[in-house]
N, C-alpha and C positions, 0 to 999 in steps of 0.2 A: 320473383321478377321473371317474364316471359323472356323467351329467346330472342333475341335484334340477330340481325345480315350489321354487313360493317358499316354497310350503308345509313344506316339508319341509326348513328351514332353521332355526338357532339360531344367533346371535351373540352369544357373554358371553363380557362381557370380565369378569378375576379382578382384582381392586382389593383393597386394604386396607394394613394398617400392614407398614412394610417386617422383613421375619425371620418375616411367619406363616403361610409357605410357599404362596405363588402359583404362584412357577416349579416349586416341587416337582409340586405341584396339575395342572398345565398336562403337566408329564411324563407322570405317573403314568395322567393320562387319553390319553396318545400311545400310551401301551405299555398298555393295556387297549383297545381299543382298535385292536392290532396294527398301528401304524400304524411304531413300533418293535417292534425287538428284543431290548435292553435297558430298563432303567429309568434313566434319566438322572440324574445326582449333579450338586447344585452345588459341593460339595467337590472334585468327582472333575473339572472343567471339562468335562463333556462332556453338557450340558443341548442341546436344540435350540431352546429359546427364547432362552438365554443363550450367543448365540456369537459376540460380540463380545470382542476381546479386554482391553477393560479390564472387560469383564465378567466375565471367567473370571477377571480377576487378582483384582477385589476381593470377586469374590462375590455382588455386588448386581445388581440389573435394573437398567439406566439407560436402556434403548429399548423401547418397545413392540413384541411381536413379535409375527405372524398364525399359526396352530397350529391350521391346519383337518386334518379326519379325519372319516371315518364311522362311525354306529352304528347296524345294523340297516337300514333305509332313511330315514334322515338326514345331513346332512351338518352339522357341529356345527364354528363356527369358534369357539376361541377364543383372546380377545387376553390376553394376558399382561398386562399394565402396572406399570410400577416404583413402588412402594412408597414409594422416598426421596421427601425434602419438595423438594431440588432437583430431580425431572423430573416437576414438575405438571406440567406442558403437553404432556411425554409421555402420562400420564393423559385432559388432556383430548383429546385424538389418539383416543386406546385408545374412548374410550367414545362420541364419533361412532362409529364402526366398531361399535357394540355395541347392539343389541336391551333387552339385562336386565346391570346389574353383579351379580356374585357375589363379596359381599363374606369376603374368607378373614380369620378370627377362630381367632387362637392358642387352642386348648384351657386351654395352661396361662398367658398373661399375660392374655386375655381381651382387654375393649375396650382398645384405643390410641387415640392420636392419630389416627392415618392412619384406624383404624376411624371415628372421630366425624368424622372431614375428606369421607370419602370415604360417610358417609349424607346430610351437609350437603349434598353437592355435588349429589347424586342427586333428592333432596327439593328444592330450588332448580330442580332442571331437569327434574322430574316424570319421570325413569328409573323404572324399575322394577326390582326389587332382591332379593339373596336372601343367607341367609349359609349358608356352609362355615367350621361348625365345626371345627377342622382338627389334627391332633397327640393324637388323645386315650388312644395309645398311651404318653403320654410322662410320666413322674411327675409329679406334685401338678398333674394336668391335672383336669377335670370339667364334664362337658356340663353338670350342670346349674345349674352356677353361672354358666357363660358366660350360657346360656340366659335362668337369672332375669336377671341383668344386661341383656341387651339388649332382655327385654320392658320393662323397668325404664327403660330408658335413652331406647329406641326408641318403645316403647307397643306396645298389645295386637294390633296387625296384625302383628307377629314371632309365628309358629307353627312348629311344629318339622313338616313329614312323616315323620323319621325319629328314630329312639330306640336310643343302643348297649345291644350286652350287655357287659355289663365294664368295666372301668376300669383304665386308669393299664395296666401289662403284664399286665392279664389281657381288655384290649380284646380282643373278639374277632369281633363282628358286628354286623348293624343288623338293627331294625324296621322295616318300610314301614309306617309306623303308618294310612295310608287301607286299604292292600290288608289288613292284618295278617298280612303275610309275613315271616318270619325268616329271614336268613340269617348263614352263619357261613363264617369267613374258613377255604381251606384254603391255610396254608401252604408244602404241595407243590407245590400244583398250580395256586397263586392266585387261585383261583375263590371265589366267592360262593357256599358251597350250600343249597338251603333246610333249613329244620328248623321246630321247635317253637319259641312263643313263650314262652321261659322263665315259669313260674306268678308268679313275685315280679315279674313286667312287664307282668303282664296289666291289670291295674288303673290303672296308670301310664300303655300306651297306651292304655289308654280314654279316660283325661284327656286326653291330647295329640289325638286323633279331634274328640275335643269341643272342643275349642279350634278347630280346624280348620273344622268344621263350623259355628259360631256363626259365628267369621269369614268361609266364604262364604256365609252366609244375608246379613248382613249390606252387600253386596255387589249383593246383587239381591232387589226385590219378593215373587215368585214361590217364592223358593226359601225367603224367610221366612216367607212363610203358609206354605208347605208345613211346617218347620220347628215354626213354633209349635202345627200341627195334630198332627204326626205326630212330634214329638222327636226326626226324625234324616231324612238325607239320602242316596243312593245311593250308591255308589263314583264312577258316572260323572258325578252333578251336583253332589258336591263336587271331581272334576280338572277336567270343566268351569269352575264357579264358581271354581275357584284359580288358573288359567289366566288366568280375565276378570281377578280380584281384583290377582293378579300383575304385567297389562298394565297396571292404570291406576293401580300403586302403591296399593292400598289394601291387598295383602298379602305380606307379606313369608316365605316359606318358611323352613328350617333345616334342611338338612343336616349331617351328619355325618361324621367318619371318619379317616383316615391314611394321608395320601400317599404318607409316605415307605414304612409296609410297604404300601400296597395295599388297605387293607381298607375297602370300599365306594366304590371306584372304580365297580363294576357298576352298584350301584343307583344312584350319583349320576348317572352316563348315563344310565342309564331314567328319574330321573328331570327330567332336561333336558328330553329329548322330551317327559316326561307333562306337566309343571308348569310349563315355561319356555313363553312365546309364539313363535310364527312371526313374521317381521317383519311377516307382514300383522293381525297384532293387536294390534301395538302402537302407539305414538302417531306420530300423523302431522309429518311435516319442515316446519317452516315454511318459506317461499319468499318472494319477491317475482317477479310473472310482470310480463316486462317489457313487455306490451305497453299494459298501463294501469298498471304500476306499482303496484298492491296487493299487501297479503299476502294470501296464502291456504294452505291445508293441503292437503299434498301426501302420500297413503299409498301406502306400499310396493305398487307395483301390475306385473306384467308387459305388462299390454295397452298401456300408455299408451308414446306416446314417448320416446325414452333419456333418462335424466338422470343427474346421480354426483356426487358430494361427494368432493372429493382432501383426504381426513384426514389424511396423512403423507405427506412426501418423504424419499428415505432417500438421502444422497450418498456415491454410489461412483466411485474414482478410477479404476476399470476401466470398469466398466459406465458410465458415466456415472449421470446423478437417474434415481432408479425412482419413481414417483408412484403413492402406494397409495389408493383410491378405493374408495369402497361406490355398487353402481348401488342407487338409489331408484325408477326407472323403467324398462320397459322393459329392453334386452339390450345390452352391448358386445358388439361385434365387431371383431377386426383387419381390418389394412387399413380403416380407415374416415375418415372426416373429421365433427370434432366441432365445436361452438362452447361456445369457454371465455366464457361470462357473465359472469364477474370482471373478466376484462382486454378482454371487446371482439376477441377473436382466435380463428382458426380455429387446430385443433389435427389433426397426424394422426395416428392411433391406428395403433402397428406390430405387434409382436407383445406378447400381454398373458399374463398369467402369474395363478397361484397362489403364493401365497409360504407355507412353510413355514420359520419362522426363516429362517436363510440361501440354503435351499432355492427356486429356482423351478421350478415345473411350469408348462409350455405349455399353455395350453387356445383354442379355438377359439370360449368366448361367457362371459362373467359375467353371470346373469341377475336381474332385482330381487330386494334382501335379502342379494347375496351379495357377496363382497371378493375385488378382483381388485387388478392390481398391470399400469400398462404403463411403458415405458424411453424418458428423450429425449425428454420435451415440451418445447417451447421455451420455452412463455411460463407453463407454471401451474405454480403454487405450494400451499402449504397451506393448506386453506381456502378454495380456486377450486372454481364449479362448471365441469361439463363438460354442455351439454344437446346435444339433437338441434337442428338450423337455424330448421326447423317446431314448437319448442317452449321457447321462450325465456326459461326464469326460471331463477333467482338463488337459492341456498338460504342461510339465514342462517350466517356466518362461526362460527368460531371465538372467543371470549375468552380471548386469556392474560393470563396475571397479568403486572405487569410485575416489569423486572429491578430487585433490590433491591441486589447488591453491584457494584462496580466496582472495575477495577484496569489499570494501564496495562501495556500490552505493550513487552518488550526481548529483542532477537534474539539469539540464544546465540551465533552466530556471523555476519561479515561479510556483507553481498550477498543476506541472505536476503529484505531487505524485500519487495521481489516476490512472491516464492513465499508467503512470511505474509500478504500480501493478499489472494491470491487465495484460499490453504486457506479463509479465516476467512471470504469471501465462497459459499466453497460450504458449509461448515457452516452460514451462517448460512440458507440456502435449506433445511437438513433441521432446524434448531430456532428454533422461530418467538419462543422468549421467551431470545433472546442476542440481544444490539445491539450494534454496531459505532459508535465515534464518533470522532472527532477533534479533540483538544485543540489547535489549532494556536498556540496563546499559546504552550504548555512544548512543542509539536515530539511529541504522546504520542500513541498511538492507546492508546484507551479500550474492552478489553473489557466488558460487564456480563452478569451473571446473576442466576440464585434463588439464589446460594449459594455457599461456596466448595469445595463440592465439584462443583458444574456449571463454576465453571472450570476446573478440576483437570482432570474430563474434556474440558473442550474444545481443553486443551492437549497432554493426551496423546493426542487425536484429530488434531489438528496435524499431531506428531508420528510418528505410527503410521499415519496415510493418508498424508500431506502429506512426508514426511521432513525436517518444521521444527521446530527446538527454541526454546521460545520460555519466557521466563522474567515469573514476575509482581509486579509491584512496586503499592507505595500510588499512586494518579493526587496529581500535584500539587495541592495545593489552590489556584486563583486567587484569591491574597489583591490587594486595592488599597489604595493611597494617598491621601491626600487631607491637605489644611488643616484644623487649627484658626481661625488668626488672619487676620488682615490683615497686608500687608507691602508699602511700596511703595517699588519698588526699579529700580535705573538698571543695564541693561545694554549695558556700551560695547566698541567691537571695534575697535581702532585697530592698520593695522600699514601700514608703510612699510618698501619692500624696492625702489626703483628702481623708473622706471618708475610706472606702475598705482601705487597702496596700496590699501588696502580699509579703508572705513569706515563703520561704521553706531552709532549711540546711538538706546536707545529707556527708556524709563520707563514702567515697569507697576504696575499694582498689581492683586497679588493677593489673591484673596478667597472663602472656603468659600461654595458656592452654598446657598440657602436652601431653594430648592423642589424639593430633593430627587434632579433631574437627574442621571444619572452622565456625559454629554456637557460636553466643554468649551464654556464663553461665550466668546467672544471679544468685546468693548466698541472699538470704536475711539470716540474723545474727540480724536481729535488736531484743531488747532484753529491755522491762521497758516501750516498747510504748513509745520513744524519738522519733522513727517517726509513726504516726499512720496508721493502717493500711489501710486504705481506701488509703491511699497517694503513699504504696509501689507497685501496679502496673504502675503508674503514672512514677517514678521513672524508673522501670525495660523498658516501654515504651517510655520514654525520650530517654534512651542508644539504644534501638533498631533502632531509627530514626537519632542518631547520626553515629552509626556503618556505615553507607551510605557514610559517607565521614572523611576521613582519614585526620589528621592534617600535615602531608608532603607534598601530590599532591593531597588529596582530593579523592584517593581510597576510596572505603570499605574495611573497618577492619572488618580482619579475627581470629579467635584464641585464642579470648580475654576472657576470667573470670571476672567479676565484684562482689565481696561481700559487700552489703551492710551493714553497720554493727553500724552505729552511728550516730544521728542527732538530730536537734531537731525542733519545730513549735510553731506556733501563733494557740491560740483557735479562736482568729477570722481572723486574716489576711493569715493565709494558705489554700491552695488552689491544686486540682492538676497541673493544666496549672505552679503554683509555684514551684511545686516541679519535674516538669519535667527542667522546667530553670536549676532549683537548679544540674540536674542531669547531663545538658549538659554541663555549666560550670566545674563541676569536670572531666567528659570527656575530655574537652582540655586541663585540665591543667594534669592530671592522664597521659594520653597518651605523652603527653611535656617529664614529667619528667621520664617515666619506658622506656625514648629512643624506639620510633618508628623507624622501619625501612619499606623497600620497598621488597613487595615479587612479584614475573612473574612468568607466567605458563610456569610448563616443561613438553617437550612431550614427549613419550615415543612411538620410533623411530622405525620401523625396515626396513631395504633398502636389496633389491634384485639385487645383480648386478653381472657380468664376474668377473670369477678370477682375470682378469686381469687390473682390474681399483678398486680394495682393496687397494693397498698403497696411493691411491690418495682421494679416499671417507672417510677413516681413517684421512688422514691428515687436509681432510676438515671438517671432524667433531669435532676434537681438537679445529679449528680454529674457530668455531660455539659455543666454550664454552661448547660443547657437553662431555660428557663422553659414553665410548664406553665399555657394559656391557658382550657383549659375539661374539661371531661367527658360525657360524653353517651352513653345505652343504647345498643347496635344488637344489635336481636333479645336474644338469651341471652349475650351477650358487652357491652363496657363499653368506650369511643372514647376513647381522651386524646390532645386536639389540643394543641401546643408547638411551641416553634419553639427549634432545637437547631443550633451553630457545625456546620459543614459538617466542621470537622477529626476533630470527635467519634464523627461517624457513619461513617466509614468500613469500621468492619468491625461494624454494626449488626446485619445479618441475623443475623452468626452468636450476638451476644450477646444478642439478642431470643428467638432460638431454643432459646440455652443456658436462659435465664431461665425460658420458659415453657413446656418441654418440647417444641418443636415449635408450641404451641396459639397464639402470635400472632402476627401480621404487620403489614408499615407502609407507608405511601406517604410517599413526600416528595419536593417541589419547594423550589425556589428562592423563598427570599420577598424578602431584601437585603444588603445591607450594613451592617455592626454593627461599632465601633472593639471590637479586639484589648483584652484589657486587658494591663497593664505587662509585668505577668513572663512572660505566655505572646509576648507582642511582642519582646521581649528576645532570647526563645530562638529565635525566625524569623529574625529579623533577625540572629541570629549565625551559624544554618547554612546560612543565603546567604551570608554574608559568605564560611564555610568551601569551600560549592561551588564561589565563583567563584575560590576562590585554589587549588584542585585544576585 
């Protein structure tokens, strides 16, 4: 690939709701483009965005992929990024790496979820944005329903530059509605050729110009006296002005067309270059420079010293981590030595690449604005910066969403444990929103993610890099024990065997702690030396080792007070090892008689969803055992804080998901412990009993 200035660079990444043809979108511009030689199928598995193999099995994006090529004297990266609601953090990955998102919008289902996820996310983070209308080859498809929809939706900075001829299978061309050039698709020969602007569209792109037009006057001073003086604008100071308006999000373009046959692949490239910004015109990287520790705004500049952002780690069992980076400053070069800002560590830069899907090209510099790719850093991760020694700041991190489902991991077969920790230790370095934990109560390693389809993948990832089969089951719930009552009770340990005997008596009385503690009290009272003291940590140590398991299901008991207060010993047959018996004995019968019961963890809930799916998430959080604490706006959506049994939620995301088409989501922590009621107690309490007798 020849040398680019910064100038002469474009990074969009393709975003929107998954099925509205990104990766097609992404192909379709590789092979216009001649960068292929085919037109890439996702049906057919032979995409080069999509060439992982659980991607070609299920069809779907689940990694962000880089899909640079030239047009003309440009060089135009674009990132793919998956669709599904499990690889946000993929997404967020894709759009560090990205200048402008081009949001792709199905011709024929129009706005989705993912579409209204993926303008929030943009509008939050002052991206700048554009859509591709996409499919309008395809029955009961039409632009200009999408179109009113998303000015509707969006507001009046959604402008179309482009206008088809035809509809549904008589699609056959676009308008450049600024140039008023018409072209039409040939089907021999693929090409875009000019013609006439059909007469029954003349009128139509006038509208769509003036739309254009208002919105860049709007935009700037200058070009609106001009505007209000002269009722129109030039060709050159309305791409100008759509350019600026484009950079700072105040205008959002419309594209058009069909991927899968090809038709206005052309003009959508010309109009990347014409209408999309260079990195140097778009919004500056916020940092922290470390040498006073302020922020400050850092723009995509060549002259300044190196700097880079590592937006994606990708782990390979061959290759080792490839660490995919955008320079912000200044130039990579191999062989170099860098300092990672993140970690406080020097890095050395070997040989650095271009990445094409699976594809690496060797290049000898990455310069600001552009995405390179180097192998085998030691210390940086996703979301590390990389600067020069002489130039020491820090660019702001990454946010992912945290993980919502969890499920404990079990190895298909013997000896694997090893190799499962180590797979799931290098996966966890290429996806920054999977956690690894450990249950060490139930003996469980605890995967989590966004979903149950990001487990799925990360199991057949396992699997298919790792050659570990690993199987996923519900994580235990850690339920505890605890008192009702009071109970004061004598536990005695008398045994005579020749020689030695062993003997300890002690008198306790138990009792539910009041102030809430889940730590045991231990009370010594003892009073006359009826137990001696050397015996009473022994004692206080016996109950600590019993607390571990609960005489109902063999929980730990939580809550509990023990006063010791009366007993008595042998000058020669008492012992500590005796008087911890002595202790554990009174334990079972103490705990028998002050009526144990069963406590589960409850979580304390809060869910983000549409006004319009409240009477349905309320109803299902009664039916969750849940209580529903408060309500409260946030932005255009409606907060319901609860606090819901722990056993409930276990497969939340996916029925939060089913409930509200995708449109809510939830956090939750641990708020306490809450007594089981009867009959759900009953039925724990009898398939432990069933566990331990298997």
């Amino acid at each position: 690939m020849k040398n680019y200035q910064t100038k002469n660079l474009r990074n969009v990444a393709v975003v929107g709701h998954s099925g509205a043809g990104k990766t097609s979108l992404a192909e379709a511009l590789l092979y216009y483009s001649n960068v292929t030689d085919r037109l890439g199928r996702i049906e057919e598995g032979n995409t080069v965005c999509d060439y992982d193999s659980e991607e070609k099995r299920r069809k779907i994006s689940i990694s962000t992929a880089i899909a640079p090529f030239q047009w003309e004297n440009t060089k135009i990266n674009i990132v793919d990024v998956p669709g599904y609601f499990d690889f946000e953090g993929e997404m967020l990955e894709g759009l560090r790496a990205a200048d402008i998102a081009m949001i792709a919008v199905s011709g024929v289902s129009g706005i989705q979820v993912g579409t209204e996820k993926a303008w929030d996310y943009m509008s939050k983070n002052n991206l700048p944005r554009a859509f591709f209308i996409n499919k309008l080859d395809r029955e009961n498809s039409s632009f200009e329903k999408v179109l009113g929809d998303l000015k509707e939706k969006f507001g009046i900075s959604v402008v179309p530059v482009q206008y088809p001829i035809g509809t549904e299978e008589n699609f056959k061309g676009l308008i450049n509605v600024i140039s008023r050039v018409a072209r039409i698709f040939n089907p021999k020969t693929h090409a875009m050729e000019k013609a006439e602007i059909p007469e029954e569209l003349i009128e139509k792109v006038d509208e769509c110009k003036n739309m254009i037009i208002e919105a860049v006057a709007e935009t700037d001073e200058k070009l609106l006296d001009k505007y209000f003086n002269e009722g129109t604008l030039s060709d050159d100071e309305i791409y100008h002005g759509l350019i600026k308006g484009c950079a700072e999000g105040e205008i959002t373009p419309v594209m058009c067309g069909s991927a899968y046959i090809g038709i206005g692949m052309n003009t959508l490239l010309e109009d990347i270059v014409e209408c999309f910004p260079s990195p140097e015109e778009t919004r500056p990287h916020m940092a922290i420079d470390l040498k006073d520790n302020t922020e400050k705004e850092i723009q995509v500049n060549e002259n300044l010293p190196f700097s880079a952002f590592v937006f994606k780690t990708i782990a390979d069992p061959f290759v080792g981590k490839l660490s995919l980076f955008r320079v912000i400053t200044g130039k990579a070069k191999p062989d170099s030595t860098v300092y990672n800002s993140s970690k406080d560590k020097h890095e050395k830069i070997g040989s650095m690449y271009f990445i094409r899907g699976k594809e690496q090209v060797q290049t000898q510099e990455v310069i600001a604005g552009d995405i390179g790719a180097v192998a085998k850093l030691q210390y940086t991760g996703t979301g590390d910066t990389l600067c020069d020694e002489n130039f020491k700041i820090k660019y702001r991190g990454i946010e992912f969403p945290k993980p919502m489902l969890s499920k404990a991991v079990f190895t298909t077969s013997k000896g694997d444990e090893d190799k499962i920790s180590s797979g799931l230790n290098k996966l966890l370095e290429e996806d920054p929103t999977f956690k690894i934990s450990r249950d060490t109560e139930n003996a469980e390693t605890i995967i989590s993610g966004l979903g149950s389809t990001h487990l799925e993948i990360i199991t057949s990832k396992l699997k298919n890099k790792f050659g570990v089969g690993i199987e996923l089951r519900n994580p235990k719930i850690p339920y505890r024990e605890t008192i009702r009552n009071i109970a004061d009770v004598q536990g005695k340990h008398k045994k005579q065997s020749g020689g030695h005997g062993q003997y300890g008596d002690v008198k306790i009385k138990f009792e539910p702690r009041n102030d809430g503690e889940d730590e045991l009290q231990f009370v010594d009272q003892v009073v006359g030396g009826v137990v001696p003291r050397q015996y009473i940590p022994a004692v206080e140590k016996g109950l600590r080792e019993c607390i571990q398991h609960g005489v109902l299901a063999g929980y730990p008991v939580i809550r509990l007070k023990a006063t010791l207060h009366d007993g008595s010993y042998h000058t020669v047959d008492s012992s500590e090892m005796a008087f911890k018996i002595a202790a554990s004995l009174a334990y079972k019968k103490g705990l028998k008689e002050a009526q144990s019961v069963l406590l589960e963890p409850v979580m304390h809930v809060e869910i983000t969803i549409p006004e319009e799916f409240m009477g349905d998430i309320m109803a299902d959080v009664n039916k969750k055992r849940g209580r529903i604490l408060g309500m409260e706006s946030n932005g255009n959506k409606q907060k319901i804080v609860a606090e819901i049994p722990q056993a409930e939620l276990l497969d939340y995301s996916t029925d939060l998901r089913s409930m509200t088409g995708g449109k809510g989501n939830f956090l939750m922590e641990f708020e306490r412990y809450e007594e089981v009621p009867s009959l759900e107690a009953s039925k724990i309490i009898a398939a432990m009993a069933e566990e331990k007798a298997e």
